[in-house]
C-alpha positions as CSV (number, residue, x, y, z in Angstrom):
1,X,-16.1,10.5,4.9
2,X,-18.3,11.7,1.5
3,X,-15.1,11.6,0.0
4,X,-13.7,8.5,0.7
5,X,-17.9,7.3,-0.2
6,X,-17.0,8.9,-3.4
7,X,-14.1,7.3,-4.1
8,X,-16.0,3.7,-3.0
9,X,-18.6,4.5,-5.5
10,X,-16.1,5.0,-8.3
11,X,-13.7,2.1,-7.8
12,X,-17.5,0.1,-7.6
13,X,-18.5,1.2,-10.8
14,X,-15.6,1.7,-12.9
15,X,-13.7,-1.1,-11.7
16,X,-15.7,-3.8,-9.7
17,X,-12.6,-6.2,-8.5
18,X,-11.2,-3.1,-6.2
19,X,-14.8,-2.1,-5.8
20,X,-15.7,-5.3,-4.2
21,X,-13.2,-5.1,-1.9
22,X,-13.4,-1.7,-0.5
23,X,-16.8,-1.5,-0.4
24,X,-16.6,-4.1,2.7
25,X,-13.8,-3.1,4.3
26,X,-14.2,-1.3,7.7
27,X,-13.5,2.6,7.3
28,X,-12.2,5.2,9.5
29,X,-10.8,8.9,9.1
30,X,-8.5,9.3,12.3
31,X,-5.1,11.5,12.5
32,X,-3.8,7.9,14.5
33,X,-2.5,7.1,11.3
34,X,0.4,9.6,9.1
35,X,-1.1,8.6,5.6
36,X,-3.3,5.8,4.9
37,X,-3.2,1.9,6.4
38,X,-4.7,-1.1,6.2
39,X,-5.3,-3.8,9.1
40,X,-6.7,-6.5,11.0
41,X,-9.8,-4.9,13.6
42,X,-10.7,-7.8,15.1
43,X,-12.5,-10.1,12.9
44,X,-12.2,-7.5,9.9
45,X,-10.0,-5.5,8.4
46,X,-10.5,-1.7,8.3
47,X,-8.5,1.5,5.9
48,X,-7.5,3.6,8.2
49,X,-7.1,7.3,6.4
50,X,-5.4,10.2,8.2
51,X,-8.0,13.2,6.7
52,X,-5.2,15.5,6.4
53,X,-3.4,13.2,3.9
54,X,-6.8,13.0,1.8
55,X,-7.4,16.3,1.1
56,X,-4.1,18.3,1.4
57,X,-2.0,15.4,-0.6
58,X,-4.7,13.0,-2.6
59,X,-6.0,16.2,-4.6
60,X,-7.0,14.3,-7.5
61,X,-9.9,11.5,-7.6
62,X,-7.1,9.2,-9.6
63,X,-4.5,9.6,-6.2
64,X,-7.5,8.6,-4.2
65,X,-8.5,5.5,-6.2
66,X,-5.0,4.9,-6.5
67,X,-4.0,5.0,-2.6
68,X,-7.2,3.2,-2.0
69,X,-5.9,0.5,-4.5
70,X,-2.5,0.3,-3.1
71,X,-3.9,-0.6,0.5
72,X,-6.1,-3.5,-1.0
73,X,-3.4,-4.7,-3.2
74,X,-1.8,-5.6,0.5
75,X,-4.7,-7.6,1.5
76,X,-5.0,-9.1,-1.8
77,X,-1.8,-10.0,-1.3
78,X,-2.0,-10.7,2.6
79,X,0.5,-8.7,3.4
80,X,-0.8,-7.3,6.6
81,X,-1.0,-11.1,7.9
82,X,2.3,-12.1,7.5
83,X,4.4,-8.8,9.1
84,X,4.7,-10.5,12.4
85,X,7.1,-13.0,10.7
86,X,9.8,-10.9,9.7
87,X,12.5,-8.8,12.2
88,X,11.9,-5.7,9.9
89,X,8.8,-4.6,9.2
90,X,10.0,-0.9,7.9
91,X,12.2,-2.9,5.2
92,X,8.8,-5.5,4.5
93,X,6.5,-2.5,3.9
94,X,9.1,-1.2,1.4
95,X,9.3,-4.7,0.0
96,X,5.1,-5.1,0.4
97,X,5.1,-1.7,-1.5
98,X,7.5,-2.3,-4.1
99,X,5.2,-5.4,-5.2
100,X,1.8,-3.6,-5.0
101,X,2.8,-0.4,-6.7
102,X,3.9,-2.5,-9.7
103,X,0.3,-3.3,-10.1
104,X,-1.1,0.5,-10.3
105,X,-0.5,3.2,-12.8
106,X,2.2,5.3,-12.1
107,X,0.4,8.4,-12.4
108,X,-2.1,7.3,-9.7
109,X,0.0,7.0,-7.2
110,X,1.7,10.3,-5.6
111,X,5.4,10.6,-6.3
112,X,7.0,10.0,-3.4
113,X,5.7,6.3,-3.7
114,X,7.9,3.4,-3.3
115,X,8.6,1.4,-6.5
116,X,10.8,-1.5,-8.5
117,X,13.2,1.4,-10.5
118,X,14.2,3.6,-6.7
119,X,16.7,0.4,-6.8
120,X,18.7,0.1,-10.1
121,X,22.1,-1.2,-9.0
122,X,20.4,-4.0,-7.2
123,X,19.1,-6.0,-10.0
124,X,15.6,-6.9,-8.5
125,X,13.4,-9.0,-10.4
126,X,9.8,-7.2,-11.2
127,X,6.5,-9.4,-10.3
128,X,7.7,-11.3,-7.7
129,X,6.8,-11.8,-3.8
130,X,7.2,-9.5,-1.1
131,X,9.6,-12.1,0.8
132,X,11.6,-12.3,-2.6
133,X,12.0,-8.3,-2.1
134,X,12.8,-8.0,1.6
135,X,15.0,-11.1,1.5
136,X,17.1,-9.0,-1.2
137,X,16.5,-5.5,0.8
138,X,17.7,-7.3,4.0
139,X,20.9,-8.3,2.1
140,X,21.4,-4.7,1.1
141,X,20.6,-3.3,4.3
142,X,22.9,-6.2,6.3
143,X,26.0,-5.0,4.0
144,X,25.6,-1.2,4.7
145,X,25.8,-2.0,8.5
146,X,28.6,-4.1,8.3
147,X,31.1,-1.8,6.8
């Protein structure tokens, strides 16, 4: 948990909007989750960070501000309120993702990240909504199945 304190006293100081944020969102280091997640608890939301993931894969303060970003970008965004309404939700994180990672430095985010180019042939349009992206993902995934 000094870690992830660490990381809260960065994003405060160096870059207040995501500081703002995190620094009231509920917190808790559990192997319940496989990476990191953010959702409702109740009243509040909380970051849920598997402590494995922190410190084997988020090596680097600029992963961990980066991660930490990417999970507030999806309540920025309200992502984690609207997931009930859709019959996918492994395609709407994809789609969720492919719209917050657009908003964070490449090389803050780990490599195996979801983003806008893993879909060339597609044609997606960048900055738009996460319904825009699962509504085109949806398409895609409804024609694999069909043939």
């Amino acid at each position: 948990m000094d870690e992830v304190t660490a990381a809260t006293c960065a994003l405060v100081v160096n870059e207040p909007f995501f500081g703002h944020f995190f620094s009231g969102i509920l917190k808790e280091v559990t192997d319940q989750v496989r990476t990191m997640g953010i959702g409702p608890a109740g009243n509040q939301v909380k970051l849920y960070i598997n402590p494995d993931f922190w410190t084997g894969e988020l090596t680097e303060m600029k992963l961990r501000k980066g991660l930490i970003k990417h999970e507030i970008l999806h309540l920025v965004f309200k992502h984690i309120f609207r997931k009930n309404d859709v019959t996918r939700k492994d395609i709407y994180n994809v789609a969720c993702d492919i719209v917050v990672n657009q908003y964070i430095r490449t090389d803050h985010l780990p490599e195996n990240r979801i983003y806008l180019g893993m879909f060339p042939d597609m044609g997606l349009e960048p900055d738009r909504e996460a319904e825009y992206y699962y509504r085109e993902l949806m398409a895609l995934h409804d024609a694999c199945t069909q043939e």
